[in-house]
PDB file of N, CA, C and O in Angstrom, chain B, residues numbered from 101:
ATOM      1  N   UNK B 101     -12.877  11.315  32.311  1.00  0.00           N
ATOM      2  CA  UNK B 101     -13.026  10.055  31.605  1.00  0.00           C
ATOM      3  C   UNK B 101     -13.670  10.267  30.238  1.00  0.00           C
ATOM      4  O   UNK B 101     -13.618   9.526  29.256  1.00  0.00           O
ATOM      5  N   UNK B 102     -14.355  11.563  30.403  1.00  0.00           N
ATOM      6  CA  UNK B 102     -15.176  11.488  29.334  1.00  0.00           C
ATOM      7  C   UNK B 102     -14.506  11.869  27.928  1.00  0.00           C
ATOM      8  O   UNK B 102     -14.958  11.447  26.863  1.00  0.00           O
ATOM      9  N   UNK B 103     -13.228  12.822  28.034  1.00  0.00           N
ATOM     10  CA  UNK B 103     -12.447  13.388  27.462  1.00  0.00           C
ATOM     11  C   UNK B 103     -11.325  12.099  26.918  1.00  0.00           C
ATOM     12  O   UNK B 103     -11.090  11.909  25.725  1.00  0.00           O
ATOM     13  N   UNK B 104     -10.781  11.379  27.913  1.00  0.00           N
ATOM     14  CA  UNK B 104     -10.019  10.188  27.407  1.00  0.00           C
ATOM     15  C   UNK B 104     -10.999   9.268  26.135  1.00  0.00           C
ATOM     16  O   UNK B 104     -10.322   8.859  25.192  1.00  0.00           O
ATOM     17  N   UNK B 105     -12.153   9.026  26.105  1.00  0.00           N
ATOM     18  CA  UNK B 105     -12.895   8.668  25.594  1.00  0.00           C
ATOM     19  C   UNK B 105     -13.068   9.202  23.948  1.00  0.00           C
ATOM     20  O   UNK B 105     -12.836   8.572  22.916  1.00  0.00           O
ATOM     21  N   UNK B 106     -13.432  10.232  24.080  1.00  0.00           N
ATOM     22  CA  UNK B 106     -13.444  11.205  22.879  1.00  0.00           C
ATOM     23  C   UNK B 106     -11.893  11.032  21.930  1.00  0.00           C
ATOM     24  O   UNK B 106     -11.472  11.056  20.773  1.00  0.00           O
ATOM     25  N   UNK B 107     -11.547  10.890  23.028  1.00  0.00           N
ATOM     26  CA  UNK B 107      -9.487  11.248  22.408  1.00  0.00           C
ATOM     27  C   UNK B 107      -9.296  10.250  22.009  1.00  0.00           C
ATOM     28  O   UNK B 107      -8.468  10.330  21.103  1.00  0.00           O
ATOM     29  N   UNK B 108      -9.819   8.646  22.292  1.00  0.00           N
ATOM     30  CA  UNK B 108      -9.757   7.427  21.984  1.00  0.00           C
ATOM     31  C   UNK B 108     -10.061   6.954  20.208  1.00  0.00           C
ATOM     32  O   UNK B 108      -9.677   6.296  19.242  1.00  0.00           O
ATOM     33  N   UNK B 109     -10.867   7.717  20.651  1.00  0.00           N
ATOM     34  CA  UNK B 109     -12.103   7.398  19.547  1.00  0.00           C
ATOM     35  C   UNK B 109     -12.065   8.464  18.241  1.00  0.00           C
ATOM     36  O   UNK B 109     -12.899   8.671  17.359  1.00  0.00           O
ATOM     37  N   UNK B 110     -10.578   9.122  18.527  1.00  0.00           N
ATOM     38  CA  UNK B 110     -10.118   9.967  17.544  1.00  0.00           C
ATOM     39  C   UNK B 110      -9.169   9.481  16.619  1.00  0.00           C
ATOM     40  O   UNK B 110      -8.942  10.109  15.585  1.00  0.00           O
ATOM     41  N   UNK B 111      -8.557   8.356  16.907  1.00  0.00           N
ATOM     42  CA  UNK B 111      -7.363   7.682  16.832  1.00  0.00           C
ATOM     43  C   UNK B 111      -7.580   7.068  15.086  1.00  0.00           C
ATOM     44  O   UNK B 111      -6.741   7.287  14.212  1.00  0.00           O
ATOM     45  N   UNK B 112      -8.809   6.323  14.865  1.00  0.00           N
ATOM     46  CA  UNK B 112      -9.110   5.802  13.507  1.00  0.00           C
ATOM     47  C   UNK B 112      -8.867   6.724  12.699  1.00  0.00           C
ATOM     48  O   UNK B 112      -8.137   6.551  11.723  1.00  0.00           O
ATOM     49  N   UNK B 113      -9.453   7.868  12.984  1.00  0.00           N
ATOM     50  CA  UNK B 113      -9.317   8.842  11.989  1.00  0.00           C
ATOM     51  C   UNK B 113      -8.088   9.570  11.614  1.00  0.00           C
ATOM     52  O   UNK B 113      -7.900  10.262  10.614  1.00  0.00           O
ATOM     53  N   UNK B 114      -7.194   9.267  12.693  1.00  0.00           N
ATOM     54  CA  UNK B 114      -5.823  10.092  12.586  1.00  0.00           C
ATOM     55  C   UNK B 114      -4.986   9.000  11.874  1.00  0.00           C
ATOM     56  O   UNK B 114      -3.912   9.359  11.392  1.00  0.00           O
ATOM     57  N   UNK B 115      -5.400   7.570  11.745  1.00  0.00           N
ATOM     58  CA  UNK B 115      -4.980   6.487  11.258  1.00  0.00           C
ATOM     59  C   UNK B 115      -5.180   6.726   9.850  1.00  0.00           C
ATOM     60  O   UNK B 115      -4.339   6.467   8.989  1.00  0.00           O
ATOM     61  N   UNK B 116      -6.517   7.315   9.605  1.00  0.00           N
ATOM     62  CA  UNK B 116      -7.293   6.931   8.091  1.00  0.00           C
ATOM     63  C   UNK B 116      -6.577   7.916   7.478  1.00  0.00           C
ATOM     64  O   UNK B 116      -6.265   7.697   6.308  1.00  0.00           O
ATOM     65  N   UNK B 117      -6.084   9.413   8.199  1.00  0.00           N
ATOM     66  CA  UNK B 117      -5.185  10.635   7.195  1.00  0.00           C
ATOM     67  C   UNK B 117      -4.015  10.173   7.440  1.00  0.00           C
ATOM     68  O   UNK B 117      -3.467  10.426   6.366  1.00  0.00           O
ATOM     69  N   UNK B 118      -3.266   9.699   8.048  1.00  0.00           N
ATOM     70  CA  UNK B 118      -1.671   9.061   7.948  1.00  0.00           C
ATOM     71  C   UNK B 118      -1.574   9.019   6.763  1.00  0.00           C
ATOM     72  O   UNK B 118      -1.047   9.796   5.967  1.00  0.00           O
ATOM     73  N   UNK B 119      -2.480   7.400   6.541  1.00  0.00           N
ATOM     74  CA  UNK B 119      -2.388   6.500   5.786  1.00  0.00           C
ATOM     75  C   UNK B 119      -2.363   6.960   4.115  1.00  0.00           C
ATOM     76  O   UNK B 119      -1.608   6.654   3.193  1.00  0.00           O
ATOM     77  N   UNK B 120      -3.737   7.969   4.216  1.00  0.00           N
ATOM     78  CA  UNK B 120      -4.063   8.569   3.115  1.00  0.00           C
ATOM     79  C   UNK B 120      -2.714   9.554   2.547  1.00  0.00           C
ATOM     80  O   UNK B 120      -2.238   9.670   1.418  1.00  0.00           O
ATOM     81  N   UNK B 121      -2.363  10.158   3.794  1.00  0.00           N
ATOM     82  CA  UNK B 121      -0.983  11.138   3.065  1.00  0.00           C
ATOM     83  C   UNK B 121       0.066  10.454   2.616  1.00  0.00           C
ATOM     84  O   UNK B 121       0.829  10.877   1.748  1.00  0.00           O
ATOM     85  N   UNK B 122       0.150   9.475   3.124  1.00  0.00           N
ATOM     86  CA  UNK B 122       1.326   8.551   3.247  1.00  0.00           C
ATOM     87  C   UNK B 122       1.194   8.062   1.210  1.00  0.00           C
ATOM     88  O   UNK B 122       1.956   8.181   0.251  1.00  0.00           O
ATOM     89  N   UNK B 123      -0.061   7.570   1.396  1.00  0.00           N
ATOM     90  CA  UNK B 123      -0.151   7.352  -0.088  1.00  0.00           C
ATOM     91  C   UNK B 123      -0.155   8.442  -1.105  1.00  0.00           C
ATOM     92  O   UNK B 123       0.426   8.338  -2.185  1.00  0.00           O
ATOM     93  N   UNK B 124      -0.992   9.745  -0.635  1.00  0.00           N
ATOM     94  CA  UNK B 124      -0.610  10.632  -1.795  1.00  0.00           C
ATOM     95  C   UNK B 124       0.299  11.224  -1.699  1.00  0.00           C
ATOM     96  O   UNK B 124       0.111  12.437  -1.800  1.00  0.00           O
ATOM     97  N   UNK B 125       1.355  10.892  -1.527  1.00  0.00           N
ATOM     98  CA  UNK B 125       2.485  10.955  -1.036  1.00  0.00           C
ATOM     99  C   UNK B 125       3.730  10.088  -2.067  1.00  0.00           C
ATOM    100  O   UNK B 125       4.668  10.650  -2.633  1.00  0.00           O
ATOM    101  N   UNK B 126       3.462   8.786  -2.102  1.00  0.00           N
ATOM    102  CA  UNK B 126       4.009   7.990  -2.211  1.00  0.00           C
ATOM    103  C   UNK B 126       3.644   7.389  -4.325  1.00  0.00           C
ATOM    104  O   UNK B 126       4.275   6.685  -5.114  1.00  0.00           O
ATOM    105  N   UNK B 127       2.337   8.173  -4.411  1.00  0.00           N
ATOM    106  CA  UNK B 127       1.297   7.820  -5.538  1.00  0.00           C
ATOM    107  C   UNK B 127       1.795   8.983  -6.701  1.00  0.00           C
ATOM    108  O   UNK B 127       1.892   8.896  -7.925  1.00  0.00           O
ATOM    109  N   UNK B 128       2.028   9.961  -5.876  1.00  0.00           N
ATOM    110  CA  UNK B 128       1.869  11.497  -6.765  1.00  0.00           C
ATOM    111  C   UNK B 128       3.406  11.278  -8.051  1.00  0.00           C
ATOM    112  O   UNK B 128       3.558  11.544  -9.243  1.00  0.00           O
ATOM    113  N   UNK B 129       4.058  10.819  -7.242  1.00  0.00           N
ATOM    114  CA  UNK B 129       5.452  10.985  -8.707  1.00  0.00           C
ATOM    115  C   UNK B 129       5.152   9.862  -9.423  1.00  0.00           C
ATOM    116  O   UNK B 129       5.987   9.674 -10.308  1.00  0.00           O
ATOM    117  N   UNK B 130       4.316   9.071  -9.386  1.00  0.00           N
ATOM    118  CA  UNK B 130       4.041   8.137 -10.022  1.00  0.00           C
ATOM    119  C   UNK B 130       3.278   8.252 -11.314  1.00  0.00           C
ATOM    120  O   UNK B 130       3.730   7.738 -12.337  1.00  0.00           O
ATOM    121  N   UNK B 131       1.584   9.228 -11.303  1.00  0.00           N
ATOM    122  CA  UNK B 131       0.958   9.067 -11.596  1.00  0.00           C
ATOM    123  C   UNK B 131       1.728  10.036 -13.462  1.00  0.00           C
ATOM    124  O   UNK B 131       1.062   9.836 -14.479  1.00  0.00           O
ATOM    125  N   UNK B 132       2.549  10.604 -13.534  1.00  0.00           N
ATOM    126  CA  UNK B 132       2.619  11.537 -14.762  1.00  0.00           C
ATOM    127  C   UNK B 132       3.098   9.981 -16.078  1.00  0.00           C
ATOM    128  O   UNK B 132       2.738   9.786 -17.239  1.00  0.00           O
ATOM    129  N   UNK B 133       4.069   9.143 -15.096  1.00  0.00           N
ATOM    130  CA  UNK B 133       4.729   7.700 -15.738  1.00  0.00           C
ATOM    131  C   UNK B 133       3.754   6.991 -16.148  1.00  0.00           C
ATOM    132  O   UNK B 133       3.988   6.732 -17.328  1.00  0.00           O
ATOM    133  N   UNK B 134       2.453   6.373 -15.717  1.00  0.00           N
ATOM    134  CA  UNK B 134       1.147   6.434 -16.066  1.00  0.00           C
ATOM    135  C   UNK B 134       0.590   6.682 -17.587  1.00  0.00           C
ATOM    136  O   UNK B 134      -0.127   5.930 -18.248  1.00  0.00           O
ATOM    137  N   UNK B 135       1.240   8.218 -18.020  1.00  0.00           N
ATOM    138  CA  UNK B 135       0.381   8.550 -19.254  1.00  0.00           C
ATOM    139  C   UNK B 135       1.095   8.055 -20.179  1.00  0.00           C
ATOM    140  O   UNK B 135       0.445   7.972 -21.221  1.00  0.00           O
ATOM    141  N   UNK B 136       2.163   7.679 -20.274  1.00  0.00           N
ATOM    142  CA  UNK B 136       2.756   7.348 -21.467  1.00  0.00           C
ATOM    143  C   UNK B 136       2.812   5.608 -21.509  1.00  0.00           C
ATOM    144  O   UNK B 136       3.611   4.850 -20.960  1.00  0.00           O
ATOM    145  N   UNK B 137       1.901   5.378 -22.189  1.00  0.00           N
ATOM    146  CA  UNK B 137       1.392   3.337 -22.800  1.00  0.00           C
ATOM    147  C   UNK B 137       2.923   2.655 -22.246  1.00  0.00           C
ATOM    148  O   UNK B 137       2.812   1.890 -21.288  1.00  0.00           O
ATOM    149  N   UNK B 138       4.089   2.845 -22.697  1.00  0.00           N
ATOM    150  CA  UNK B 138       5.350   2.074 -22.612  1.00  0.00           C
ATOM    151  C   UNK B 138       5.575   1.909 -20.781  1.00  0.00           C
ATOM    152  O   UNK B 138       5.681   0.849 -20.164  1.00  0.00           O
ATOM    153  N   UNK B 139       5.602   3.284 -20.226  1.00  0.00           N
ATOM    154  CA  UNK B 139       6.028   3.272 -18.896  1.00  0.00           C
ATOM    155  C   UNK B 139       4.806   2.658 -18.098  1.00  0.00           C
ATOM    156  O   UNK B 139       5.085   2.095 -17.040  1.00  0.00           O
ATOM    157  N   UNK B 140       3.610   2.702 -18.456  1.00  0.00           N
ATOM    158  CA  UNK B 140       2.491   2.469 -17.922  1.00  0.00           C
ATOM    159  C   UNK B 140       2.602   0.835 -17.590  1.00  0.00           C
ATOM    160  O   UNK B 140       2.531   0.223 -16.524  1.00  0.00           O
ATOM    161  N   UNK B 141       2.836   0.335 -19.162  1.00  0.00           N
ATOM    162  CA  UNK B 141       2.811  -1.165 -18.803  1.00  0.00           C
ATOM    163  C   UNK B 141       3.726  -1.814 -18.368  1.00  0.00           C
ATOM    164  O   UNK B 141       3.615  -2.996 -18.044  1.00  0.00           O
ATOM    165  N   UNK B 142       5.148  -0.904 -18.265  1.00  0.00           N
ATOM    166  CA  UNK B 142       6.469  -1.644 -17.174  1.00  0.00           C
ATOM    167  C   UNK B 142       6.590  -1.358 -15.988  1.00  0.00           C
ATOM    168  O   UNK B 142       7.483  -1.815 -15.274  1.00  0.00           O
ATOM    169  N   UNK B 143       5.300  -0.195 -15.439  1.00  0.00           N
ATOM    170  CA  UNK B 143       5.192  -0.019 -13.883  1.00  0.00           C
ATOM    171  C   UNK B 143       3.711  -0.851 -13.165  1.00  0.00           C
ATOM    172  O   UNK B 143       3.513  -0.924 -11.952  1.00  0.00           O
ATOM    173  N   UNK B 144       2.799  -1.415 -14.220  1.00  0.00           N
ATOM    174  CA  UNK B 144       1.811  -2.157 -14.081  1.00  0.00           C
ATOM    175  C   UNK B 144       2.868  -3.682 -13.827  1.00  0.00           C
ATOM    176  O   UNK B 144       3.046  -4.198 -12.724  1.00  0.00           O
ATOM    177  N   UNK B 145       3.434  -4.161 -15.077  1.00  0.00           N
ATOM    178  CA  UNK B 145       4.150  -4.946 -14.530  1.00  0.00           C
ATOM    179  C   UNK B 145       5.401  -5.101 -13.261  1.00  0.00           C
ATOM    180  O   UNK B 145       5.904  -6.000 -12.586  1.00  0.00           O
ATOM    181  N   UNK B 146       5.504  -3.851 -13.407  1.00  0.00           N
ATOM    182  CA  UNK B 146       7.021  -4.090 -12.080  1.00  0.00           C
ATOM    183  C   UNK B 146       5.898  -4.551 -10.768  1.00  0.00           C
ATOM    184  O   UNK B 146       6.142  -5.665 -10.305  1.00  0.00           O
ATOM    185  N   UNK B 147       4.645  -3.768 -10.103  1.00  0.00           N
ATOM    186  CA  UNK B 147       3.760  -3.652  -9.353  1.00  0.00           C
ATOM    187  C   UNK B 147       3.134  -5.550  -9.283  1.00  0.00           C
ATOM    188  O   UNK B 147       3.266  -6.368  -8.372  1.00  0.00           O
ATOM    189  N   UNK B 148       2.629  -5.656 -10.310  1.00  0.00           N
ATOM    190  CA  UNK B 148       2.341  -6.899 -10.398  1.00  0.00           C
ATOM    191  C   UNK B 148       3.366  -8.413  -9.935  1.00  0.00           C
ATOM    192  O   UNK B 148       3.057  -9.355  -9.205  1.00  0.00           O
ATOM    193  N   UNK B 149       4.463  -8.181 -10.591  1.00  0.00           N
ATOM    194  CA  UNK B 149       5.936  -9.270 -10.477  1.00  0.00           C
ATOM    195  C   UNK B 149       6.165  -8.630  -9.298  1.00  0.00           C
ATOM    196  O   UNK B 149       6.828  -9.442  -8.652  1.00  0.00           O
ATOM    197  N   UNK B 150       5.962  -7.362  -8.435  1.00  0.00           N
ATOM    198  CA  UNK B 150       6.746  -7.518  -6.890  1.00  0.00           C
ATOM    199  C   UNK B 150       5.345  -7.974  -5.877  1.00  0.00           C
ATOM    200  O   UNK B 150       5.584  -8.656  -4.881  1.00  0.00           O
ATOM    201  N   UNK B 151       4.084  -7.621  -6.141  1.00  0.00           N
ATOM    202  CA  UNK B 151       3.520  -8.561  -5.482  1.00  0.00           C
ATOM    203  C   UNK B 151       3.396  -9.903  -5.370  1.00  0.00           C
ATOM    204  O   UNK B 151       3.177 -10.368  -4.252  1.00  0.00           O
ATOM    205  N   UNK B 152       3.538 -10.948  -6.738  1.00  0.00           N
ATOM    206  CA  UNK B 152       3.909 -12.138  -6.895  1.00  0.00           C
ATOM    207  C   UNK B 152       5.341 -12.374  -5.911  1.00  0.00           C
ATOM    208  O   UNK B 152       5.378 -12.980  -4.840  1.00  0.00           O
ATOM    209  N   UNK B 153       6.060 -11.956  -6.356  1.00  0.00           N
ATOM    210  CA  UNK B 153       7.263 -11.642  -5.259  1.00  0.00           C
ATOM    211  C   UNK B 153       7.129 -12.612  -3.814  1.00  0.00           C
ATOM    212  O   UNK B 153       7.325 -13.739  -3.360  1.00  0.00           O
ATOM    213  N   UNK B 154       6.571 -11.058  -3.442  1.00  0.00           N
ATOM    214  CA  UNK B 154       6.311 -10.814  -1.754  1.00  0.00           C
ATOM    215  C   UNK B 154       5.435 -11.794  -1.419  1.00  0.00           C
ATOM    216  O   UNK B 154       5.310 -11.972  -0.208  1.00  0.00           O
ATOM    217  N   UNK B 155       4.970 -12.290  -1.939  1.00  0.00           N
ATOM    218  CA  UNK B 155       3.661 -13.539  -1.695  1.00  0.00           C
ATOM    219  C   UNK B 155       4.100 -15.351  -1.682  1.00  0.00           C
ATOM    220  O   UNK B 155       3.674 -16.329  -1.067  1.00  0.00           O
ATOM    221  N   UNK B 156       5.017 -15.153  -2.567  1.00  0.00           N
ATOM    222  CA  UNK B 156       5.701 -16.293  -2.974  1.00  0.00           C
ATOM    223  C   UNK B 156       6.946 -15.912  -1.530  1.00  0.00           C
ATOM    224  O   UNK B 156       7.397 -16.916  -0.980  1.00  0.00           O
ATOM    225  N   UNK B 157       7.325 -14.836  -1.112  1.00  0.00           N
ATOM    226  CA  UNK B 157       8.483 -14.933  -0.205  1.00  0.00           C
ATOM    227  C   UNK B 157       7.997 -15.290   1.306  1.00  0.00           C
ATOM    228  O   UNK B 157       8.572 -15.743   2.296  1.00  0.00           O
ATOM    229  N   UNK B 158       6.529 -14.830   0.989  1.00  0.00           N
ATOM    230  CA  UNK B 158       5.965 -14.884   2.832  1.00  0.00           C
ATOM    231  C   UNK B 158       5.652 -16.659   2.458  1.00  0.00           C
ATOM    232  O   UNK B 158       6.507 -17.392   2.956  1.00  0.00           O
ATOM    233  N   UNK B 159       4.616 -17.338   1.708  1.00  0.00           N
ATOM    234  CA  UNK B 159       4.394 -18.367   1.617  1.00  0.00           C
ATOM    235  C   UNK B 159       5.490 -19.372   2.023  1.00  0.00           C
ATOM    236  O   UNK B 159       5.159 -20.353   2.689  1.00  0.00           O
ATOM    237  N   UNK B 160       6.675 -19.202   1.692  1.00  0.00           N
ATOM    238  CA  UNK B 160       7.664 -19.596   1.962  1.00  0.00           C
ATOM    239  C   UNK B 160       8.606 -19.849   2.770  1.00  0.00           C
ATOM    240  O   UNK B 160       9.400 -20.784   2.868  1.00  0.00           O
ATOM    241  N   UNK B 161       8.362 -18.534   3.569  1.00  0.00           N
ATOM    242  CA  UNK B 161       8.849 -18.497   5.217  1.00  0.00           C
ATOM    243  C   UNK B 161       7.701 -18.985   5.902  1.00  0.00           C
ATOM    244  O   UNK B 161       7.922 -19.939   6.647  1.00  0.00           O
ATOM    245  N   UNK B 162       6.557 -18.579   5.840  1.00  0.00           N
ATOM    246  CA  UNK B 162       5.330 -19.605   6.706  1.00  0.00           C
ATOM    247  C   UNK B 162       5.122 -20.919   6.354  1.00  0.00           C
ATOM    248  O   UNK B 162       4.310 -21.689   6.867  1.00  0.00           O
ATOM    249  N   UNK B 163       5.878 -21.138   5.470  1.00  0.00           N
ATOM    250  CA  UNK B 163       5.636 -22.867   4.985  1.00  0.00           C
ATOM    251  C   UNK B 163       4.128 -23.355   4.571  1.00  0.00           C
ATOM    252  O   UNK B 163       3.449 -24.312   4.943  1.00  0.00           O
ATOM    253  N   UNK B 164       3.934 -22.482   3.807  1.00  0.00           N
ATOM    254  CA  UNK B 164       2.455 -22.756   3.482  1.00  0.00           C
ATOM    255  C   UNK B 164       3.231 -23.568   2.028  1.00  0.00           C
ATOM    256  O   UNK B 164       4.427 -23.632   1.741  1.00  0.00           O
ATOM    257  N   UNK B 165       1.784 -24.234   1.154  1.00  0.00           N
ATOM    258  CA  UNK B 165       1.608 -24.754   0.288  1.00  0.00           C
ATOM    259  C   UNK B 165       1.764 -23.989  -1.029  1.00  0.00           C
ATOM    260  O   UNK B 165       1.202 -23.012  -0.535  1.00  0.00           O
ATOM    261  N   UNK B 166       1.976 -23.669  -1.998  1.00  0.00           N
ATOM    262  CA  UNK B 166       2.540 -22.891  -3.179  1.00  0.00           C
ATOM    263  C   UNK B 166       1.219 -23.236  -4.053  1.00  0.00           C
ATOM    264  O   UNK B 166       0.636 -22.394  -4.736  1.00  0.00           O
ATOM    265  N   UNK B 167       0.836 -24.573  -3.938  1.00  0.00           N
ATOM    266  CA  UNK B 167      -0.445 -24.983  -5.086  1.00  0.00           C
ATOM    267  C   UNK B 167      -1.795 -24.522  -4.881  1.00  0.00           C
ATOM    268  O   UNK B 167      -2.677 -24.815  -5.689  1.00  0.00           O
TER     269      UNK B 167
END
């Protein structure tokens, strides 16, 4: 029992490096587009307009209020 326990309680952490690879992962071809001012501010904006997006699309299917 004591071993199921330990193994349990290992799980966050195998969650917290997924997650983390998953992003530097996902972050790394990104970051060179970054240095140059032009690409910087049309991937700040693309990032920005698809979270507005996704927010405006869930609000919408949950029938929440927009105001």
């Amino acid at each position: 029992m004591k071993n199921f326990i330990q193994n349990l309680l290992r799980y966050p952490q195998f969650l917290v490096l997924i997650i983390g690879g998953v992003l530097s992962v996902a972050i790394a071809p990104i970051i060179p587009l970054l240095k140059k001012p032009v690409t910087a501010i049309a991937m700040i904006a693309a990032i920005v307009s698809g979270f507005i997006g996704v927010s405006l699309v869930l609000r919408a299917m949950l029938g929440l209020d927009i105001a």
